[in-house]
Structures are given as C-alpha cells and as structure tokens.
N, C-alpha and C positions, 0 to 999 in steps of 0.2 A: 196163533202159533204158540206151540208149547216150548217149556223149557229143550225138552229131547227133539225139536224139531230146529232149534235155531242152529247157524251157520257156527262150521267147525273153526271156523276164525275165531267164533263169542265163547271166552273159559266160563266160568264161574264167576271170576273176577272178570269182568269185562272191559277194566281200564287199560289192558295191554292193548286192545284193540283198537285205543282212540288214540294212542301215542302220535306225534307227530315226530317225533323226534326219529325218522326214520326218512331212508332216501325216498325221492318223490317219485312216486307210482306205487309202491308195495303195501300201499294200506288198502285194505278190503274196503273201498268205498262202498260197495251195493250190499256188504254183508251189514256193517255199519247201520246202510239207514233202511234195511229188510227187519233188525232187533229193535231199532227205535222205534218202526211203527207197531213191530209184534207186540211190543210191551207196555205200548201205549193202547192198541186196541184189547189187550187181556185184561187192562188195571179198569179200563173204561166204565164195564159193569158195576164196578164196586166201589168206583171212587165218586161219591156220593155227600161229600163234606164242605166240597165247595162249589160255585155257584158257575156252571158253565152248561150250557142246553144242548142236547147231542143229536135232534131231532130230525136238521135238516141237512140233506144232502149238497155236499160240495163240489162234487165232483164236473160240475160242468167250470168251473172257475180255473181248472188246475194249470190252463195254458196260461195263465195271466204269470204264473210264477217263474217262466220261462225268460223275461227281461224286467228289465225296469221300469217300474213306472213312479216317477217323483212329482207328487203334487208340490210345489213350490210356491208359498209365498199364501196368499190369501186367496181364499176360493172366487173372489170376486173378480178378479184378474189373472186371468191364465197365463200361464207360460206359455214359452215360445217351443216350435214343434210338437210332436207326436206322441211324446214318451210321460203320457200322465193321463190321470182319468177326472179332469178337472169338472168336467160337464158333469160326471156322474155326483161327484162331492154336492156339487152344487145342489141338483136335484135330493140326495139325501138330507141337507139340508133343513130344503124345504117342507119337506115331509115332516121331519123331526120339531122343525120349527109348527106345522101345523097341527099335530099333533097336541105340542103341549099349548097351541091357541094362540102364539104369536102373533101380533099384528101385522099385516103386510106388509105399512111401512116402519115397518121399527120392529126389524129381526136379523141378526148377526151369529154366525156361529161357523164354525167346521169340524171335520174326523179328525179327530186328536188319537194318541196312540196309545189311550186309554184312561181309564177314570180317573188317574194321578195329575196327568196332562189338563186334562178338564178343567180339576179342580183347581190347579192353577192358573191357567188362561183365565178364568172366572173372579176370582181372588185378587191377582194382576190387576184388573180391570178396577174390583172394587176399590182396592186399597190406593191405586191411581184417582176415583173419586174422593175418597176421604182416609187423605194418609194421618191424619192423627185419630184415626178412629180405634174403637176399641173391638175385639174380633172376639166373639161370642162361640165358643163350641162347647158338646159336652166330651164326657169321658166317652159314651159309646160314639164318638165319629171318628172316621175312617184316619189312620193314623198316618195319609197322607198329608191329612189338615193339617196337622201338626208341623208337618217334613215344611209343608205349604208355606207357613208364618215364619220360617228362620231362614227359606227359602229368597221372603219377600222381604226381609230384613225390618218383620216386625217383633216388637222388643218382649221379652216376655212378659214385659211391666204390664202390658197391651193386650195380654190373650188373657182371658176371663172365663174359666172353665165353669161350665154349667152342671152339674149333677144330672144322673137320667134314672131315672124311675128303675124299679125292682126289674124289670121286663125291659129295656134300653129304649125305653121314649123319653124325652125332656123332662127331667122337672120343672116345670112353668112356673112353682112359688119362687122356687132359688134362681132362675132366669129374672124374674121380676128383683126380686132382691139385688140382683148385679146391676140390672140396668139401673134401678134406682142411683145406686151407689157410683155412677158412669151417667148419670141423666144428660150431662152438660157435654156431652162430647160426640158424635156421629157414632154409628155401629155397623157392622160386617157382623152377618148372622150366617152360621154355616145348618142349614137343618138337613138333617136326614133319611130320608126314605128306602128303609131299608136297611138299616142296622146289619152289620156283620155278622152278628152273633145270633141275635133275635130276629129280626127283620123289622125290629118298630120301624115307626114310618112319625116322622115330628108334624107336630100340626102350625103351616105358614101362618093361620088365621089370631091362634092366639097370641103366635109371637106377635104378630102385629098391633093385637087388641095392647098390648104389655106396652110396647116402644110406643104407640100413641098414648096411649095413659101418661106416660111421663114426659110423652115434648118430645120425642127424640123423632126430627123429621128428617134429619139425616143420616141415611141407615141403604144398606145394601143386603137384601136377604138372599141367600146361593141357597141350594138346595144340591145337595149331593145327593144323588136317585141311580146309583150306577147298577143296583140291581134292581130293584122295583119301577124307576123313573115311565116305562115305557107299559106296561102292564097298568098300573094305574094313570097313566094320562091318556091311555086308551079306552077306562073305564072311566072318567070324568073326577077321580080324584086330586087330580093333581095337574096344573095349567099353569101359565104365567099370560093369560086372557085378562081381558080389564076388567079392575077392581083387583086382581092378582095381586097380595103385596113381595112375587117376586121376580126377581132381578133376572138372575142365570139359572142354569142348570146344566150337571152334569150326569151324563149315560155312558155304561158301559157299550160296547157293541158285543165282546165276547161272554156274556154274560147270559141275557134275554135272548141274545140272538144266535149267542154260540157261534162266531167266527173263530177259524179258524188260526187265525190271527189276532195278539192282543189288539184293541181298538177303543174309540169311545167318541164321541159327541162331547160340544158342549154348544149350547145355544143362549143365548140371553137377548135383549132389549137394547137395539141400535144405539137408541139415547143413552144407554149408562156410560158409553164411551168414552172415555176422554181424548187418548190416543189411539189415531186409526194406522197407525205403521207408516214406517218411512219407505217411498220407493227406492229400489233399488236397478238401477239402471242395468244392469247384465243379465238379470234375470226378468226382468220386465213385469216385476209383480210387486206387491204390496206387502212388507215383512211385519206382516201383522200378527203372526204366529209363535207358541212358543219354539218350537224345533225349527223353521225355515220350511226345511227339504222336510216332506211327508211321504207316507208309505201309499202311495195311488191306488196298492190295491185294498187297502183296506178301505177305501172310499167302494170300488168295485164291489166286493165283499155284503156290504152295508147295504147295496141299492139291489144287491139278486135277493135277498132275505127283505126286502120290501117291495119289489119286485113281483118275485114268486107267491108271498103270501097277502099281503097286502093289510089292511088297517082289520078286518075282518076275521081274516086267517091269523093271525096273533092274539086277537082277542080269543080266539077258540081254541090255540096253545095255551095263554093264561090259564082258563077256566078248568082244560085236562090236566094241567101240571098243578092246579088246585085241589082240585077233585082228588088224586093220587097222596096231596100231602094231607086229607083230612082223611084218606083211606089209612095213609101211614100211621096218624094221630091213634084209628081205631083200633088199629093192628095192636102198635107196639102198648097200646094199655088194654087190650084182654091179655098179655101176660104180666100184669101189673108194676108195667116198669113207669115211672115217674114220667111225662110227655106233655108241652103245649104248646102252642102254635097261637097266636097271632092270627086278627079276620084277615082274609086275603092273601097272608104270609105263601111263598113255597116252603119256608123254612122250619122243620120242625126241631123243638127244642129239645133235648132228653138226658135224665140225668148220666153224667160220663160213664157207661160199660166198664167192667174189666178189662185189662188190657190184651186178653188174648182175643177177644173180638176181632183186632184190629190183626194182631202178630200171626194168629195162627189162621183167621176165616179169610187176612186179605183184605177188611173192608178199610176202605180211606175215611176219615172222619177229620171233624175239625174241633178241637176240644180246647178250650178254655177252663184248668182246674176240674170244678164240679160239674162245667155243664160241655155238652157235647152238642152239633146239629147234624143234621141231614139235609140236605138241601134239594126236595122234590121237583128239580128243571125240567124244562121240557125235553121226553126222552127216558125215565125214569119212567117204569112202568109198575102196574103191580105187583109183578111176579117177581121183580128185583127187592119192592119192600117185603112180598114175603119171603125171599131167600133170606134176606136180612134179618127180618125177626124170628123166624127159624134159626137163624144161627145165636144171634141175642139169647132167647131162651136156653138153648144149649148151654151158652158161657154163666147163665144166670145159673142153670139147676145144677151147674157144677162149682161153682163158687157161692158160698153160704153167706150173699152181699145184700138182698131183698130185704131182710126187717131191719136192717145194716143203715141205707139207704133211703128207705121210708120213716123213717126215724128223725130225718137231720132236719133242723128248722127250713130251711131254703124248700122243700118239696111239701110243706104240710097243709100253705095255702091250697096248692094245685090240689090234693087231696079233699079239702073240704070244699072245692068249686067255689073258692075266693078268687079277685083281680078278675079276667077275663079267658078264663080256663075254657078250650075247649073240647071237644070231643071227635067232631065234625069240622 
C-alpha cells in the first residue's frame, strides 16, 4: 500500500489516529492496523540493517493469535488445562538442545522472549554457581550483558572488560592479561557468536586454552549466539557436546528464524544448576523461569519453522543468505566503496554512506559512526542488493566522499587485503 492508498482516517501525521483519548468505538480500529501492516510490508524491502529473516511463511499459525496461550512455569511440568503449547516448547527444546549436541541427560533450557531473556536465564544460573566470580565480556558484546550484571547485582568491581580485535572478536592477549590478574577467583565468560556489528564469532577453545593455563577451574563459559548460534551449530562449529568447554547458550528465534514474534532459546547443561525452581502449587508448575507466564505461541512459532524445514532445510537458508552476502561483498566493491565481511558472516560491513542513502533511497541501515552493515537474512535477495548498490552509487557520484573515505586509516588495511578481507 502506498502513501495515496491508505485510509482517509491516516493524515500525514498519523498520531491523531492512535489517540485514545476519545469515546469507546470511534477509533478506526481496521484503518489503524490496515497502515500498520502497509507500512510494515513497504519498509520490509529496505530495511536491511538488522538481523530478522523474512523467508518463511506464517500464515498457517495466524489462529493461534486468536486466545491465549500461557506457557507457565518450567517446560518440564505443564500446567493445568488447555490454554498453552507446553508439549510444543518441549519438543523445541529438544531439537535446539540437539542441535547444539546436548547430552541427553544433562540438557535444560526453554523459549524465553528473547536473546536479553536468554542471556539472563544463563548468567542467573552461572553467577548462582560462583557468586564471587569475576564476569569476563568484551566491548563488542551484546549490551544486554551489561543491563545483565547490574541486573544480577554484580558489582562493577566484578566485570572485567575485555578488548575485541579491529573486526569485534576477542582480544585473547588482553583476556589472558585479565584472567591472570583474577587467577585466584572463578570466572563467568560471556563469548560471542556473532557480534552486532561485524558478526565475529569468539573462539570457546581458546578461552579455555587461557583459563586452564592459569588454574581457573572454576568458570562458567555462555556463549551469546542470538544471531549466528543456529547456522553454525548446524554446521558443526559451535556445540556444547563433550569435551565442549561450554556451559549455556543463548538464540534468538526472531532472528535466524524470523518469527514473527520476539523470541529466543536458551539451553545449557542440567548439571550447571544450582537452583531448579520452587513449586508453586496453583499453578502446578516449576517457577524455574525468568518471566513465570510465557508467550505459548512463541513456543508454537519455533516448532512450524523446525517443523517445516527441518535440520536440512536451514542449512540450505544459511548457505543462500551466504551466498547473497558474498554476492553483496562483490557488488558494492566494483563501485569501490570500502566493504568486508567475516567467513560465514550474513553480515556485510561498509564504510557509513551519506546520509541521503538512507533519507531520500528509504534504505534502513544500522550504523555505528564510521561503519554501517547490511545484514544479508534469509529473504534478501539479489535484486534487493542490487537496487541497493544502485542507489549507493548514485549517492557516491553525487557526493564528492570516495578519495574522502579511502583515505581514512580505518579502510587502508581492507584496501591492501590485510586482516581477513574478503571478496567472496
């Protein structure tokens, strides 16, 4: 729907039409949510900055939205009646759990309401095993982490910021450097797979190699994987199988899998437990959870998108929504704009465009300063990166920014094919 085709309720300004402040009946409810999804299916194309997959069809799930469904309490224990999709949760699960290589017996998790949820459930847990520990992040982890540690009322004496590489993976000398200086104390390791920005992906092995080097056998490694985590544990890089030195892991759902609903996973290792929840007798479940009451269908949600395509069929989303981001890579550097990506990354980096790229083409981007991404999900086609770099060009040959831009320290590595620059 175009601007000239929405409803004569929607002005220009379209805050008078959400007023509530008006007797009950006289707000255009179907005009309302007819411009909500207009405007959500027009941006859809363009909005290409952050990380949601638009691939798969929904539209068999839409009665579930009709009541309620309250997963309550721990997936292990169902509630009482009808009105929840507990069996489904479970079952996702399990998958998720298999997936990343879970032992049979020793795997715990459930559909949290997303990667924030996750990473706390996760966190909870560890800092429940070793409350005087010291909690290891870098600057590029998810700044939920952060929210996470003042959340769990650990001290900022307590959090130990790691440095992360030019490209946002660990710096492992200055991790080593911390831990040394913390030898004597347990640690909470947050890695990341899948950087915000870049998409680095932290490597579990050497932290590990690092914390046994100095003694530290008391340690809890999380892995935040809310965009990558599924894509590479499909592809065998990333597990919590034996010999694994980790703990938990957190997944987004609406990310990889593009629910249409926020969502997320987290799974970890039975044993790391300390507390398994207190029963609560009216509800007749286990309040093992951070929220209690869950969203049912986002368990529903989860299990048609594993369901439908199954361990197979997502490997073969990964691989096209890769294939698309090394098409991108190609693209946008035969008009020689600064661009690189990470092996395996969706995520392509580029130096930040002018600003009318964004004000006058429409396109959604996610920018940081100097650097900008693209986030090639599944659903992103080529035709969408070449509208894109057709329009980039445009903004480039009309803004005198090129020798401008190639010029600045930060892009000169990429130019000479230093670090891990690619192409493809």
């Amino acid at each position: 729907m175009n601007e000239v085709d929405a409803p004569a309720i929607w002005p220009g300004d379209w805050s008078e039409a959400l007023r509530l402040d008006r007797a009950p009946g006289l707000a255009d409810v179907d005009a309302v949510m007819t411009m909500l999804i207009a405007r959500a299916d027009q941006a859809q194309r363009r909005t290409i900055g952050f990380p949601a997959a638009t691939d798969i069809d929904w539209s068999r799930t839409q009665g579930l939205f009709t009541r309620l469904f309250n997963n309550v309490g721990d997936p292990g224990t169902a509630p009482s009646g009808a009105a929840h999709t507990n069996a489904l949760e479970v079952e996702v699960i399990r998958w998720f759990a298999d997936v990343v290589g879970l032992p049979q017996n020793d795997r715990w998790g459930y559909v949290t309401s997303g990667g924030t949820e996750s990473n706390i459930a996760a966190l909870r847990v560890a800092r429940d095993r070793y409350p005087d520990a010291v909690l290891y992040l870098t600057h590029a982890s998810h700044y939920s982490i952060r929210k996470t540690a003042g959340l769990l009322g650990i001290h900022p004496h307590d959090v130990a910021m790691v440095r992360d590489s030019w490209y946002g993976e660990m710096d492992y000398g200055h991790f080593e450097q911390l831990v040394a200086r913390h030898s004597g104390r347990p640690a909470i390791v947050v890695a990341t797979a899948g950087t915000t920005l870049w998409e680095a992906v932290d490597q579990p092995d050497r932290i590990e190699r690092i914390l046994d080097e100095y003694g530290v056998t008391r340690r809890h490694v999380h892995v935040d994987a809310a965009l990558s985590g599924i894509p590479l544990a499909l592809d065998g890089m990333l597990g919590l199988g034996a010999g694994s030195p980790v703990d938990s892991i957190a997944i987004s759902g609406h990310k990889f899998l593009g629910t249409p609903i926020p969502c997320g996973v987290v799974v970890m290792r039975d044993s790391v437990r300390v507390e398994r929840g207190e029963h609560i007798s009216y509800t007749a479940t286990l309040d093992s959870t951070i929220l209690g009451s869950r969203c049912g269908q986002a368990a529903a949600l989860l299990w048609t998108a594993i369901a439908v395509y199954g361990r197979n069929g997502h490997q073969a989303r990964a691989l096209r929504a890769r294939r698309i981001a090394a098409y991108a890579v190609e693209r946008i550097s035969s008009i020689g704009w600064p661009v690189y990506r990470h092996p395996d990354a969706f995520t392509v980096v580029l130096q930040t465009p002018p600003a009318a790229l964004t004000a006058e083409f429409g396109w959604v981007l996610s920018v940081d300063g100097d650097f900008c991404h693209i986030i090639c999900m599944p659903g992103v086609t080529k035709e969408v990166v070449d509208e894109f770099v057709a329009d980039l060009g445009r903004v480039v040959a009309r803004w005198a920014v090129m020798a401008e831009c190639r010029s600045r320290p930060v892009w000169r590595g990429l130019d000479a094919g230093e670090d891990r620059i690619l192409s493809a």
